[in-house]
PAFI-648313 format. One record per residue (C-alpha): residue in three letters; x, y, z. Coordinates in nm, 2 decimals, always signed. Layout:
PAFI-648313
+-----+--------+--------+--------+
| res |     xx |     yy |     zz |
+-----+--------+--------+--------+
| ALA |      X |      Y |      Z |
...
+-----+--------+--------+--------+
//
This chain:
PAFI-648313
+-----+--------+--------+--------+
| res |     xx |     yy |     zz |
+-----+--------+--------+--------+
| UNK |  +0.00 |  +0.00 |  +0.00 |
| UNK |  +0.29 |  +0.22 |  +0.10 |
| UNK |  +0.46 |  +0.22 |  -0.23 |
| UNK |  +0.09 |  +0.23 |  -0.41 |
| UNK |  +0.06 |  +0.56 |  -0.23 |
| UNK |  +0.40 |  +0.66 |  -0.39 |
| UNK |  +0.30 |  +0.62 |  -0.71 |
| UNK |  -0.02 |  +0.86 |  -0.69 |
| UNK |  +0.26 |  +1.11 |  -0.48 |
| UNK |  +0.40 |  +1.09 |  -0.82 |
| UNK |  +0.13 |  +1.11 |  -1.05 |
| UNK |  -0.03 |  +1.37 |  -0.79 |
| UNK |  +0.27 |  +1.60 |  -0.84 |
| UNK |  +0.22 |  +1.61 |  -1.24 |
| UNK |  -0.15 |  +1.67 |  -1.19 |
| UNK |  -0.03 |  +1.96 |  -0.97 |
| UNK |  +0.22 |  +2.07 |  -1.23 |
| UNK |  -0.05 |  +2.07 |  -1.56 |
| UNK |  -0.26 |  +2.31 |  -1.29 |
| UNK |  -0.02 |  +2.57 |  -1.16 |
| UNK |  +0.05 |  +2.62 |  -1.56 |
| UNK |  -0.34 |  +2.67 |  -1.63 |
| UNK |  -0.44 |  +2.82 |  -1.29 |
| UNK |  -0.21 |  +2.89 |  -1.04 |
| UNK |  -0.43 |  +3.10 |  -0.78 |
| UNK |  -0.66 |  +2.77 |  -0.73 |
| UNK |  -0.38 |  +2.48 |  -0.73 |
| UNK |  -0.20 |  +2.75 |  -0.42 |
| UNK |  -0.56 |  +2.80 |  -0.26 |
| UNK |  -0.53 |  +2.34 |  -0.22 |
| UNK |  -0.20 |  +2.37 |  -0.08 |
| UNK |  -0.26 |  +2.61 |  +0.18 |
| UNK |  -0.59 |  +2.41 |  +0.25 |
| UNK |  -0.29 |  +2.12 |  +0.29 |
| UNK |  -0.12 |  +2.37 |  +0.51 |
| UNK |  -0.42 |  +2.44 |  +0.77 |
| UNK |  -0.51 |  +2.05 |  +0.75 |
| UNK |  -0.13 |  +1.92 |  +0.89 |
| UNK |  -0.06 |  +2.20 |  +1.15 |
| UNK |  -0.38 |  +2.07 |  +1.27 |
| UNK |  -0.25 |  +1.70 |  +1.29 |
| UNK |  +0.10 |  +1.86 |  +1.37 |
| UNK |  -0.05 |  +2.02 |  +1.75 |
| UNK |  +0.03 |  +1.79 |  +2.02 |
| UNK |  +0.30 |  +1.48 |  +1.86 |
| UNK |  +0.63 |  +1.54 |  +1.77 |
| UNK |  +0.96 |  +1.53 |  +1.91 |
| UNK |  +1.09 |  +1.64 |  +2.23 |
| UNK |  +1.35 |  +1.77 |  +2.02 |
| UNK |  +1.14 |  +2.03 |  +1.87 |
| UNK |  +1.08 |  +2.20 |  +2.19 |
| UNK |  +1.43 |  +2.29 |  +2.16 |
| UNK |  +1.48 |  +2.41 |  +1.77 |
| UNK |  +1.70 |  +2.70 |  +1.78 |
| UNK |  +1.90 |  +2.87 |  +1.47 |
| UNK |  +2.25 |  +2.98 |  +1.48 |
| UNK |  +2.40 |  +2.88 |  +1.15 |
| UNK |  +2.17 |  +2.61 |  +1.05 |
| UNK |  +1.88 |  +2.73 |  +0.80 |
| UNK |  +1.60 |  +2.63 |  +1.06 |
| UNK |  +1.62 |  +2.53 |  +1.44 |
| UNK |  +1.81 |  +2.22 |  +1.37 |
| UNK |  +2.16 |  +2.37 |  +1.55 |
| UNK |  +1.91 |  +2.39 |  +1.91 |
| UNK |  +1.84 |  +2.04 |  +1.80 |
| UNK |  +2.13 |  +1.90 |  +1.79 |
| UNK |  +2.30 |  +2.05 |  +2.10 |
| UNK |  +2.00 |  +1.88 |  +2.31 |
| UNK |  +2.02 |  +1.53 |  +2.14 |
| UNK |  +2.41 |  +1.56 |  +2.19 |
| UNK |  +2.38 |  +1.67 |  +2.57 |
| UNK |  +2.15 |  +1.38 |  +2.65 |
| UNK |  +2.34 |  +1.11 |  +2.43 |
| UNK |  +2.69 |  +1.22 |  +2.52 |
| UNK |  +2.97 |  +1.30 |  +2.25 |
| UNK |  +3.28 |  +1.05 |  +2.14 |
| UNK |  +3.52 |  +1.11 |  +1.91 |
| UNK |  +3.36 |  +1.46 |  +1.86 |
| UNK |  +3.38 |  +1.40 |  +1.49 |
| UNK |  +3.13 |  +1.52 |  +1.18 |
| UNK |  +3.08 |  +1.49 |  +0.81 |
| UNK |  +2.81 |  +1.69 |  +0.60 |
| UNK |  +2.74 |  +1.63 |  +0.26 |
| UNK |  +2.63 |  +1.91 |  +0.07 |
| UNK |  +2.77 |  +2.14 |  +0.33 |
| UNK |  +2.74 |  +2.45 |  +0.12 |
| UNK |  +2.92 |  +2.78 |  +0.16 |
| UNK |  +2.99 |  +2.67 |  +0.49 |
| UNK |  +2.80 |  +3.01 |  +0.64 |
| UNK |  +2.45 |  +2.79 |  +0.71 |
| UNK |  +2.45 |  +2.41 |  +0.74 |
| UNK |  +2.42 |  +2.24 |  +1.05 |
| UNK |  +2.75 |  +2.12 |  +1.17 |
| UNK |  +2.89 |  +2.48 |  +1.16 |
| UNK |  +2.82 |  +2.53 |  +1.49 |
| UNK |  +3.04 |  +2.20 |  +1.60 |
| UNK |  +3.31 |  +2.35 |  +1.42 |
| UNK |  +3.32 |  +2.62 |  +1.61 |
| UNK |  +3.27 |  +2.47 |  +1.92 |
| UNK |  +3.60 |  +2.29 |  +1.84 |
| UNK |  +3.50 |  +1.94 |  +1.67 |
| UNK |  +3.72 |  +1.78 |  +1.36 |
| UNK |  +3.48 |  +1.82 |  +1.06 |
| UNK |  +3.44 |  +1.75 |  +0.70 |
| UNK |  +3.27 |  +1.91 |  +0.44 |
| UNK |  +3.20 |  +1.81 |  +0.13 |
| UNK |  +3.08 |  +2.06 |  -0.17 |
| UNK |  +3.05 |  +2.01 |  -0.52 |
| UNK |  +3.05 |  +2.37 |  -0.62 |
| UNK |  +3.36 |  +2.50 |  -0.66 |
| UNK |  +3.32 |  +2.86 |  -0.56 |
| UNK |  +3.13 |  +2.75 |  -0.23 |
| UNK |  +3.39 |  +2.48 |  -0.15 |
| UNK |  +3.62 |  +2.81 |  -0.19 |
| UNK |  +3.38 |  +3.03 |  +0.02 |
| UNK |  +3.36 |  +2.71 |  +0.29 |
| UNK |  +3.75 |  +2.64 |  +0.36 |
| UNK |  +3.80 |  +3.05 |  +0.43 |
| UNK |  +3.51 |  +3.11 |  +0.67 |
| UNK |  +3.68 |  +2.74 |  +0.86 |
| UNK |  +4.08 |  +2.80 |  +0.72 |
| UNK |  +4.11 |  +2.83 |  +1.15 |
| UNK |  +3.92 |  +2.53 |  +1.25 |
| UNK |  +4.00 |  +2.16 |  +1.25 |
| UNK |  +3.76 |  +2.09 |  +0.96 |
| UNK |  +3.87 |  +1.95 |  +0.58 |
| UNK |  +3.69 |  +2.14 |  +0.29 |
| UNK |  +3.66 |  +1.85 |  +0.00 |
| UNK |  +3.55 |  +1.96 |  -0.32 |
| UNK |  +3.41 |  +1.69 |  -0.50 |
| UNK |  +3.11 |  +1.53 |  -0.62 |
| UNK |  +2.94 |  +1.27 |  -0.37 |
| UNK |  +2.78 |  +0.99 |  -0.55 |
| UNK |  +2.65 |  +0.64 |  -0.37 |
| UNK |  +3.03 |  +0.48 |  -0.55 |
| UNK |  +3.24 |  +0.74 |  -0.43 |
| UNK |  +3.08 |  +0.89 |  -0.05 |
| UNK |  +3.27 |  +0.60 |  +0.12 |
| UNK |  +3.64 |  +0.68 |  -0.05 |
| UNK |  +3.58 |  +1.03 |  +0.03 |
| UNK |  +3.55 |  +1.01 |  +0.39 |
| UNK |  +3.80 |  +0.70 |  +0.39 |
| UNK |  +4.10 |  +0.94 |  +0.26 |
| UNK |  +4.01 |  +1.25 |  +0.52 |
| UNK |  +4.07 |  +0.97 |  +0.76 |
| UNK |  +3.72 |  +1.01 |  +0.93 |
| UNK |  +3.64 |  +0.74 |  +1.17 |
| UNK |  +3.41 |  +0.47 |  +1.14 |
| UNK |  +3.21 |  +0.57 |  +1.44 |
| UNK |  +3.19 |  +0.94 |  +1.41 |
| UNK |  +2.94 |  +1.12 |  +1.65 |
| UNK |  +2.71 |  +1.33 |  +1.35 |
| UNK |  +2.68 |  +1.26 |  +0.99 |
| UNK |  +2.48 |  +1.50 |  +0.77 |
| UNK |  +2.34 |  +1.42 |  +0.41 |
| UNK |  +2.18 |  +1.69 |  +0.19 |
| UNK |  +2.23 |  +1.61 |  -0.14 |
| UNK |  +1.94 |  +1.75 |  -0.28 |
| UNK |  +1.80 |  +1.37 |  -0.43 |
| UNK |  +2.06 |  +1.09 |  -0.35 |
| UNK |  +2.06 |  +1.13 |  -0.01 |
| UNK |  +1.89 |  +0.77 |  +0.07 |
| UNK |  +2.18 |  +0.60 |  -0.17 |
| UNK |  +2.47 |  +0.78 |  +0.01 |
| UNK |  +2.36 |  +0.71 |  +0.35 |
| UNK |  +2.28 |  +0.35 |  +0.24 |
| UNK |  +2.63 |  +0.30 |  +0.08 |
| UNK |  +2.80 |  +0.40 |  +0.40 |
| UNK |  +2.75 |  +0.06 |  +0.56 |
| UNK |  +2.90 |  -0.12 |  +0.69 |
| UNK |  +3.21 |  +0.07 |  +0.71 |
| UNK |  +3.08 |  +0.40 |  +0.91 |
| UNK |  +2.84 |  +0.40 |  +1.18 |
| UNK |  +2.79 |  +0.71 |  +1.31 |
| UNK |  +2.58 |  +0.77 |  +1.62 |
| UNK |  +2.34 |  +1.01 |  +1.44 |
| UNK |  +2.26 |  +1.09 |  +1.13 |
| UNK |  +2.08 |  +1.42 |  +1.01 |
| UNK |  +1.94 |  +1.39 |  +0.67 |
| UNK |  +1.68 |  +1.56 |  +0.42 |
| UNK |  +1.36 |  +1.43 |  +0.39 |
| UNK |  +1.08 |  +1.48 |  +0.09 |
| UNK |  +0.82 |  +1.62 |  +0.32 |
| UNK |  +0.58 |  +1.69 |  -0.01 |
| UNK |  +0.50 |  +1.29 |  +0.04 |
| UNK |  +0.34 |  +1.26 |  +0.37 |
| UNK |  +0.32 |  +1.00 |  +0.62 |
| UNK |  +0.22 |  +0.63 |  +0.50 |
| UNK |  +0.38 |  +0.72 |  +0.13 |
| UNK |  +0.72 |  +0.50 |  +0.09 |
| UNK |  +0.88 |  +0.71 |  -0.22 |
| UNK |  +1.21 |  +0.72 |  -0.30 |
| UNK |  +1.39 |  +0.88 |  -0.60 |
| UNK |  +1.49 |  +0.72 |  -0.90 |
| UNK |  +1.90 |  +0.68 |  -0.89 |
| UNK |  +2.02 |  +0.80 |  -1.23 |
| UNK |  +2.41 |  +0.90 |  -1.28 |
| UNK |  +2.43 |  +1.20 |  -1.36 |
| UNK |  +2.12 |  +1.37 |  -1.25 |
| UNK |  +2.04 |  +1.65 |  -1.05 |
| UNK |  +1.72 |  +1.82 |  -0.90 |
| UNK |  +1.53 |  +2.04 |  -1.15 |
| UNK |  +1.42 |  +2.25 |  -0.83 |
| UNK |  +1.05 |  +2.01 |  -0.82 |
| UNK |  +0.86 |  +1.80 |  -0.57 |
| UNK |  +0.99 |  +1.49 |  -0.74 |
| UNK |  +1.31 |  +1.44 |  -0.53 |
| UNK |  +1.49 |  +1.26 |  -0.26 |
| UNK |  +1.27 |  +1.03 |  -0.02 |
| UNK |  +0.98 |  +1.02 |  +0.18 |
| UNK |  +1.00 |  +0.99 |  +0.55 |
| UNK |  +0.86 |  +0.64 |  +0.54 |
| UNK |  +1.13 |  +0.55 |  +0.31 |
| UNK |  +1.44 |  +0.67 |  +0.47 |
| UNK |  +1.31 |  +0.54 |  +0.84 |
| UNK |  +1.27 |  +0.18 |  +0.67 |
| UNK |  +1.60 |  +0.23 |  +0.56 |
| UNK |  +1.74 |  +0.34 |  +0.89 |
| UNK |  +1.58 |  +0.04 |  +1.02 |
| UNK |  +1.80 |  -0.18 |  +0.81 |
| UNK |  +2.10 |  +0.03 |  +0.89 |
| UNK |  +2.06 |  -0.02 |  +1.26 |
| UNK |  +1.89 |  +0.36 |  +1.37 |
| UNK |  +1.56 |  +0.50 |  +1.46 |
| UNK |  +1.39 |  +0.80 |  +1.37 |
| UNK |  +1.41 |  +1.05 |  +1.66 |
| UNK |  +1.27 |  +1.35 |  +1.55 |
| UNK |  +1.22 |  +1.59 |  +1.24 |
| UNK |  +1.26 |  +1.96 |  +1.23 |
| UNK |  +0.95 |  +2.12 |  +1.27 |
| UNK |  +0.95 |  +2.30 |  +0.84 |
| UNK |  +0.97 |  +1.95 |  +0.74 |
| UNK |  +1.32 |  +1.98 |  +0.55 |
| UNK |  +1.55 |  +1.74 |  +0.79 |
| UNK |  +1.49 |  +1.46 |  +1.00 |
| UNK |  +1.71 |  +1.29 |  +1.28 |
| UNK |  +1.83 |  +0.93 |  +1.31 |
| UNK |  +2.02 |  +0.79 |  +1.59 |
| UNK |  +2.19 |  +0.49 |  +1.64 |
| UNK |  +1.94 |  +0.14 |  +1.78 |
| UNK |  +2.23 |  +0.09 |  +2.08 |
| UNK |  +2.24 |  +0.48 |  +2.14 |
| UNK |  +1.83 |  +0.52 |  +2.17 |
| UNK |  +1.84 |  +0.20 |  +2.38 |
| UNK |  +2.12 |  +0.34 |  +2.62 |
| UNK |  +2.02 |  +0.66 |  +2.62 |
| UNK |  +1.67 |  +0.78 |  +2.48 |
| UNK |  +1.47 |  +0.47 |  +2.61 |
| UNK |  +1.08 |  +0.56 |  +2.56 |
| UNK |  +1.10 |  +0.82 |  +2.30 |
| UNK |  +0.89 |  +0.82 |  +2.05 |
| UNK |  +0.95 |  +0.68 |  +1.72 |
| UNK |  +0.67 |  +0.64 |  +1.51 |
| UNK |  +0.67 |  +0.85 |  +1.16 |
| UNK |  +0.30 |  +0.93 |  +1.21 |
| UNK |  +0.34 |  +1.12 |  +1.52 |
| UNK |  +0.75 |  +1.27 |  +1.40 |
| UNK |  +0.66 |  +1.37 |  +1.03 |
| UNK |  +0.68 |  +1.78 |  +1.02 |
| UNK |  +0.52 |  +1.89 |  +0.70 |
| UNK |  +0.69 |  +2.14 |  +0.46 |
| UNK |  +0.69 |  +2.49 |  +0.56 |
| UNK |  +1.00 |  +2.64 |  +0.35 |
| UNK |  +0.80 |  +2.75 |  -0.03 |
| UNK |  +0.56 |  +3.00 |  +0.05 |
| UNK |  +0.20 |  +2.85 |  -0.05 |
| UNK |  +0.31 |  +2.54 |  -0.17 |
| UNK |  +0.30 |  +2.23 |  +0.02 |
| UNK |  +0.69 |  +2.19 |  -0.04 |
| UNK |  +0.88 |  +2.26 |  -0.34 |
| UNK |  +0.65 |  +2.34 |  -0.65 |
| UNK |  +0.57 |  +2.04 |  -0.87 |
| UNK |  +0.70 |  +2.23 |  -1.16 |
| UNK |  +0.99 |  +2.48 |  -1.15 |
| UNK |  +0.86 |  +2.79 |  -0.97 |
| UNK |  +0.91 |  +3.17 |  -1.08 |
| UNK |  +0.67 |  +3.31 |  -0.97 |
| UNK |  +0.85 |  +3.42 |  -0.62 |
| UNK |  +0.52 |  +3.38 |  -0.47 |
| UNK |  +0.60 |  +3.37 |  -0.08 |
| UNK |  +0.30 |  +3.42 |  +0.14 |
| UNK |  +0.25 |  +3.12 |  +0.37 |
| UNK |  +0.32 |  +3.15 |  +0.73 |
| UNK |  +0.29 |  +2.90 |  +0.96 |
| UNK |  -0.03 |  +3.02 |  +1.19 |
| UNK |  +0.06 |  +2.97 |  +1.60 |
| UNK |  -0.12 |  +2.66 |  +1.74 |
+-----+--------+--------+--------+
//
């Protein structure tokens, strides 16, 4: 049923598409109806993560996230990666670089690799420019000598993010992992992007994976779904021996963790075609 549901997610986003090119005021008049109906559902489950969001270089609250999941779970090698880590001034492990953890980045755009190894030239953190591809993610961190069980690996790869994090296995197991999630396909949809060398995201709803998707994955992997961040653009994974040990009773179940997408204006998510319109009026109402 799961993966039935992904197939209409699919079809559903082409329907979409065909009517924001005939009539754009009614397709954005559904979405925020899609809005109103998940903050509804949103009010009273989540995380107890999400009562401590809080932005300092990450693009939403996921920096106050991660300090409290770290101060309840404990820190080890005090190690990162992220994938997709930008210019380096917003991602989410800036903050552990400045607090004094050994890092890498990796960033396939040249100019924001540059941009990423100045604003970190005096930190302990390795600036890779390169592309990150399910083959080559477990050479790259192999060579910056990051070990196998580093405390916080980040994937935001804009698409391929559930093939990278699955090719990491069995050779790094670290103790969380932060990665984006499709929020466009809602709870009970198990959708994951078509692999394809060579191909990158044309800015639409059709990419990455659905939460469904990435926390069956996890569950292969060995980690649980913890907690999402409350726009609906990253969720967080920790480790089975980790929640056992440390985060016994917390709940885990996608229905009640799913945040929907708050980060396109109107639209539930990323347009289903490519957007230029810079149509921006959607705020999230206060519960």
């Amino acid at each position: 049923m799961a993966k039935l549901r992904g197939i209409m997610f699919v079809a559903g986003t082409y329907a979409l598409a065909a009517g924001e090119a005939v009539w754009l005021p009614g397709v954005l008049a559904l979405e925020r109806w899609r809005h109103r109906r998940w903050e509804r559902r949103e009010r009273g489950s989540g995380s107890w993560l999400n009562a401590h969001e809080g932005k300092r270089f990450s693009q939403f609250g996921e920096d106050g996230m991660l300090e409290a999941l770290l101060e309840r779970i404990g820190t080890e090698s005090a190690w990162f990666v992220e994938l997709g880590a930008g210019d380096g001034r917003e991602n989410t492990t800036r903050s552990l670089a400045e607090a004094g953890w050994r890092g890498l980045w990796v960033e396939a755009d040249g100019p924001s690799a540059d941009e990423a190894a100045r604003v970190v030239e005096d930190r302990d953190v390795t600036v890779a420019c390169v592309t990150v591809t399910p083959d080559s993610a477990p050479g790259i961190l192999e060579r910056a000598g990051v070990p196998a069980e580093l405390d916080l690996l980040t994937i935001d790869l804009d698409g391929i993010d559930y093939y990278v994090w699955r090719s990491l296995r069995p050779s790094f197991r670290p103790r969380v992992v932060v990665v984006e999630y499709n929020a466009s396909a809602t709870p009970g949809v198990r959708w994951v992007q078509r692999y394809r060398t060579g191909r990158f995201w044309d800015g639409s709803r059709r990419f990455g994976a659905s939460l469904d998707a990435l926390s069956e994955l996890g569950a292969t992997l060995g980690y649980t779904l913890v907690g999402c961040e409350s726009h609906g653009a990253n969720a967080f994974f920790v480790r089975d021996d980790v929640v056992a040990r440390d985060l016994p009773g917390v709940e885990t179940r996608v229905s009640r963790l799913y945040r929907s997408p708050k980060y396109f204006g109107d639209h539930f998510g990323h347009p289903c075609r490519r957007d230029r319109s810079s149509l921006n009026r959607y705020a999230p109402r206060d519960a």
